[in-house]
Each structure stands twice: as structure tokens, then as C-alpha cells.
C-alpha positions in Angstrom: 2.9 -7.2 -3.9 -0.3 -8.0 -3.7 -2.2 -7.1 0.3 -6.2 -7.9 0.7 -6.4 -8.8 -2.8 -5.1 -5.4 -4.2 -1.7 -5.5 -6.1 0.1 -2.5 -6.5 2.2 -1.8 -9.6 4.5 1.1 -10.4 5.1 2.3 -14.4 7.9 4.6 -15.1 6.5 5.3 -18.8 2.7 6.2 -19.4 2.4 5.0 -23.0 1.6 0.8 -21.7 -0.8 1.8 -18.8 -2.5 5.2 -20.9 -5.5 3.4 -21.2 -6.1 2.4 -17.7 -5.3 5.7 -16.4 -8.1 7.5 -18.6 -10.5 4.7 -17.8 -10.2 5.3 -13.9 -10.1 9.0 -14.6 -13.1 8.9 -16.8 -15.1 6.6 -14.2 -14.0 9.0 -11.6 -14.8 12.3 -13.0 -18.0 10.8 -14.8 -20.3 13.3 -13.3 -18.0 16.4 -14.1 -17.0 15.4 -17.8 -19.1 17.4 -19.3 -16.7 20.4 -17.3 -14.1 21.6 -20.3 -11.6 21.2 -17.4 -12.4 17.9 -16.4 -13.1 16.9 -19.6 -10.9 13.4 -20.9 -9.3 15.9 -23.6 -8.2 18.0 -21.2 -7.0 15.1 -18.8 -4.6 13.7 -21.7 -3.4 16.9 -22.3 -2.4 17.5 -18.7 -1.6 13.4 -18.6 0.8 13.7 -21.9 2.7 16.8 -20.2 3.0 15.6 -16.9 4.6 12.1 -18.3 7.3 13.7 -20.2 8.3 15.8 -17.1 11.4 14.8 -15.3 11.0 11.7 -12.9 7.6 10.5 -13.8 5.9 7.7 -12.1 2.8 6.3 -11.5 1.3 3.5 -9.1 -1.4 1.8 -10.1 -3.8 -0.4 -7.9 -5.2 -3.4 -9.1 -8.2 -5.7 -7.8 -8.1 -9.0 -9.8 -6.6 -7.7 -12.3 -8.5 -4.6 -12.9 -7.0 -1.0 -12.1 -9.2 0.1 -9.7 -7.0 3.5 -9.0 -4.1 5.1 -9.1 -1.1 8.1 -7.9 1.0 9.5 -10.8 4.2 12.0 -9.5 7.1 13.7 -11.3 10.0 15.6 -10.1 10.0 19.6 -9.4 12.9 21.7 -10.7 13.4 24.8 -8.1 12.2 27.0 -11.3 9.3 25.2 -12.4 5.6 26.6 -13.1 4.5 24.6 -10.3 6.1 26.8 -7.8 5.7 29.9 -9.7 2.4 29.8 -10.1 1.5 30.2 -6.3 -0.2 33.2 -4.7 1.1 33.7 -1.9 5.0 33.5 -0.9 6.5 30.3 -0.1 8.3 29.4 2.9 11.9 30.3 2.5 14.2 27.6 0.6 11.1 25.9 -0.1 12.0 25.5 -4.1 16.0 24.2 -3.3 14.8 21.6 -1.4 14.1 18.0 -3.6 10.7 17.8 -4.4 8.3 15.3 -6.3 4.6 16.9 -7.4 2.1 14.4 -6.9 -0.1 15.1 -9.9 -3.2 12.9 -9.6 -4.8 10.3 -7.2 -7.7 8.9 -8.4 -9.6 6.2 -6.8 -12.7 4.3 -8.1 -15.7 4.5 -5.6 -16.1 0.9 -4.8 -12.7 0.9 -3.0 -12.5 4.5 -0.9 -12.5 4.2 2.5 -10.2 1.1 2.5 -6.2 2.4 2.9 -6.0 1.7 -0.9 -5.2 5.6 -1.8 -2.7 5.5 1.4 -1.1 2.1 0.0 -0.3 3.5 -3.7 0.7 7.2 -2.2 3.1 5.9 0.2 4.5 3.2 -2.5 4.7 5.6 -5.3 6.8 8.3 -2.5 8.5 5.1 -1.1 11.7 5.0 -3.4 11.5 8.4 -4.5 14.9 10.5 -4.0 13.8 13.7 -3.4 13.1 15.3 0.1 9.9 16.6 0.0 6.0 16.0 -1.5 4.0 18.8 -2.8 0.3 18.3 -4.0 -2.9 20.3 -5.2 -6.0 19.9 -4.2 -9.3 21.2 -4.3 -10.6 22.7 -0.9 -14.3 21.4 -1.9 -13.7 18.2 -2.9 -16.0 15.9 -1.7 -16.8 18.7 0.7 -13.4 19.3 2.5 -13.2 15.3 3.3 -9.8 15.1 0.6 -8.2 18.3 2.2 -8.5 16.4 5.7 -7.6 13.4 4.4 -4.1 14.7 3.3 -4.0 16.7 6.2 -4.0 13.9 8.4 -1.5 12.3 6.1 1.0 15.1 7.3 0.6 17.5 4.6 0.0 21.6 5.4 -0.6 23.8 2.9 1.7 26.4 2.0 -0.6 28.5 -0.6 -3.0 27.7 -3.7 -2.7 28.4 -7.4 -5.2 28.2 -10.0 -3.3 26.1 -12.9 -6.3 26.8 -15.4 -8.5 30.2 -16.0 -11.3 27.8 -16.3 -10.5 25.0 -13.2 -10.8 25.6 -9.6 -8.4 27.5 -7.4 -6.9 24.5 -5.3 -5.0 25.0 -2.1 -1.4 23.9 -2.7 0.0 21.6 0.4 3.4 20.5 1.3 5.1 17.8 3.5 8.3 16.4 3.9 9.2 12.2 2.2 10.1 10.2 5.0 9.1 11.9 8.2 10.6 11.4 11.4 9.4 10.2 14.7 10.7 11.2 18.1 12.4 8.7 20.6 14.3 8.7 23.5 17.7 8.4 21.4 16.7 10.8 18.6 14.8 10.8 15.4 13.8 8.0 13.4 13.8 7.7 9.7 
């Protein structure tokens, strides 16, 4: 589907879009490469595991024809590192609930500020089965203004981990799939 000339276009394998992905990353993170952490080694590393994790996905935004950013998810197991690896305790039954991980958002500069993140986050979550959304993300990116941004996409954080000995500690947030509304004859899906 293509809105405002951006098309949006899922992959359920990460071998025929690879390339893109590391291109928007690289173009992204271009100030912070030199970072062993946010280095492109490091990215294809983390990109090679997280693809061969249960239920991956990605969403990848296009502007004629060129990926201009995307949002990449897999699916939690109640035992995984993701949820072991938090500081603090998590709310109780938080782990048996469903739960996708969305791994990276990345979104060139030209194209922030205009719902395109929004668009591929809610089309990536929009089929998903599971329950529930979990995310990481770093408190001092672009000085707080991502943190607020997925705050006022619903999400509240629930703790932070620190995946990497040499990456940041990121504040781990939480929120349910499909949220409901109130109404006069109940909740909405």
C-alpha cells in the first residue's frame, strides 16, 4: 500500500532485504559508527541473530522505490534473554503473556517528523498474534525526544537492561497490541 508516496512492505526472511537494512542503518548511525557498538559489524551480528529468532519480521518503508526506513520484530519466549536480562522485577505474569520484541526502528533523516515511523510500527504489530509489544530504547536518544515519542505511542516502561558491556543502558518499555478504547457499550478492539 502505498500513502503520500511511501509504500510499505513487510519481509518475513532478512536474507533479500539484508542490504537495505544495513544501508538505512549505516546512514542512520553514520555519526556513531566509529562506536564498536554501533559499528555495522556489530549491527549484522545483532541483525543475523535477531532474524533467525522465532517470528521475525520486518517493515520496510519505501519512497520511490528507495528504503527510506524501517521496524524489524520477533517473537519472545516467556524464558528468553530479553526478559532476563532486566534490572529490576517485572510486573507479575508479564513473561506468559504473548509478546513480540521490536528490535530496531530506524528512520532516515529526510523523512522524521512525517507519521512514517508510526505507519511501519503499527503495520509491522498490525497482524502480529501475540498480545503484547516490548521495546528498548535509549533514554538519551536524540535528547529524550524517542522516549516521548513511544511514550505517547502508549508504551510505559517497565525497567532497563544493558544488552552489551560496551552499549548504553536503555530503559526497557512495554504496551499492550491492539489497545482498547472506552465507549458507552464497552471496550473497543
Amino acid at each position: 500500500m502505498t500513502v503520500n508516496g511511501i509504500e510499505l512492505r513487510h519481509a518475513l526472511e532478512a536474507e533479500p532485504v539484508w542490504d537495505q537494512l544495513i544501508e538505512i542503518y549505516a546512514d542512520v548511525r553514520a555519526d556513531q559508527l566509529h562506536q564498536p557498538h554501533y559499528s555495522v559489524e556489530r549491527y549484522s551480528e545483532r541483525l543475523a541473530r535477531h532474524a533467525s529468532e522465532p517470528g521475525w519480521e520486518a517493515v520496510i518503508a519505501y519512497h520511490d522505490n528507495e528504503p527510506v526506513g524501517y521496524a524489524y520484530a520477533n517473537t519472545l519466549q516467556p524464558d528468553d534473554r530479553w526478559w532476563r536480562r532486566m534490572t529490576t522485577a517485572l510486573p507479575a505474569g508479564c513473561t506468559d503473556i504473548p509478546t513480540v520484541a521490536l528490535k530496531e526502528g530506524m528512520l532516515r533523516l529526510p523523512w522524521r517528523g512525517t507519521g512514517i515511523a508510526r505507519r511501519a510500527h503499527d503495520e509491522l504489530l498490525a497482524h502480529r498474534p501475540e498480545e503484547q509489544v516490548s521495546l528498548l530504547v535509549n533514554p538519551q536518544a536524540g535528547n529524550g525526544k524517542v522516549k516521548a515519542l513511544y511514550e505517547s505511542w502508549g508504551y510505559e516502561t517497565i525497567s532497563e537492561q544493558q544488552p552489551s558491556a560496551d552499549g548504553p543502558v536503555l530503559t526497557a518499555m512495554l504496551r499492550a497490541i491492539r489497545r482498547t478504547a472506552p465507549s458507552s457499550s464497552g471496550p473497543l478492539e
